[in-house]
C-alpha positions in Angstrom: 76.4 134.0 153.6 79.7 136.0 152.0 78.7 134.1 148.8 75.5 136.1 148.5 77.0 139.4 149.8 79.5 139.2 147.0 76.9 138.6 144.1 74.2 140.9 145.4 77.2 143.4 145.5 78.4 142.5 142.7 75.4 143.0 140.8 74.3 146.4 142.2 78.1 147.5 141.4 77.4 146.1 137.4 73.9 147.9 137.0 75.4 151.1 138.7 77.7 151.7 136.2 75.5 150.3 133.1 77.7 147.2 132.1 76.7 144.4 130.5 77.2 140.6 131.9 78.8 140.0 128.7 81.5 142.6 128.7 82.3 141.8 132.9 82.6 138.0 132.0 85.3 139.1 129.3 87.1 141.3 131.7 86.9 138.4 134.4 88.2 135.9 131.6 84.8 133.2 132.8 82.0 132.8 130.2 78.6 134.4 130.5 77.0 131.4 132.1 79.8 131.3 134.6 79.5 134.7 135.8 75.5 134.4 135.2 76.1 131.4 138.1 78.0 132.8 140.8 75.6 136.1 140.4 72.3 133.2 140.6 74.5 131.7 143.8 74.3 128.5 141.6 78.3 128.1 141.6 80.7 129.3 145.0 82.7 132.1 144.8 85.8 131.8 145.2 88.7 134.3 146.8 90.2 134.5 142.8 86.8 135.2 141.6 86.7 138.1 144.2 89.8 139.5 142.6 88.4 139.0 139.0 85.2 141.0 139.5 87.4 143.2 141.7 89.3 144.0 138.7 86.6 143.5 135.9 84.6 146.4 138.0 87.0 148.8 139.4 86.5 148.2 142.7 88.1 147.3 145.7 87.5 143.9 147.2 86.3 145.3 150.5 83.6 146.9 148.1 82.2 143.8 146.9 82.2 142.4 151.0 80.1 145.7 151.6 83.2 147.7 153.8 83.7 151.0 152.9 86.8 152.0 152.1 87.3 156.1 152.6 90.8 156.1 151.1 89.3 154.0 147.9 90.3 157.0 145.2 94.1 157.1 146.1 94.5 153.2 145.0 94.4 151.5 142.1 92.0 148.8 142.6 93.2 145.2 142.4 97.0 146.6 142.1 97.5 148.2 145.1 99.1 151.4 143.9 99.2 154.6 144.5 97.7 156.8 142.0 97.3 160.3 143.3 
């Protein structure tokens, strides 16, 4: 199910980088027990949710589907620019 690719990603991508739930919900502009819910599967995911954590985690969205995405560091994630 993409709905638990995205969270289990998502998750991984959070403890990787030592951030807190807190601090990612504020980023994604959803509460604690929102975010605490899509990571638990309890609420769906939806495509702007992918662009939130996208954003809140600086990563790409292919990132949080598990693709890998060779070109990753010459794009801004979420904006789409060029930053080399």
């Amino acid at each position: 199910m993409i709905d638990s690719r995205i969270a289990e990603n998502a998750r991984a991508i959070i403890c990787s980088k030592g951030l807190k739930q807190r601090s990612v919900a504020e980023k994604m502009g959803v509460s604690e027990q929102q975010l605490s819910a899509m990571l638990n599967r309890r609420k769906v995911i939806k495509d702007t949710d992918v662009m939130a954590f996208a954003n809140a985690l600086s990563v790409t969205p292919n990132e949080l589907f598990g693709i890998s995405t060779p070109h990753r560091d010459i794009y801004d994630a979420g904006r789409g620019e060029r930053v080399v």
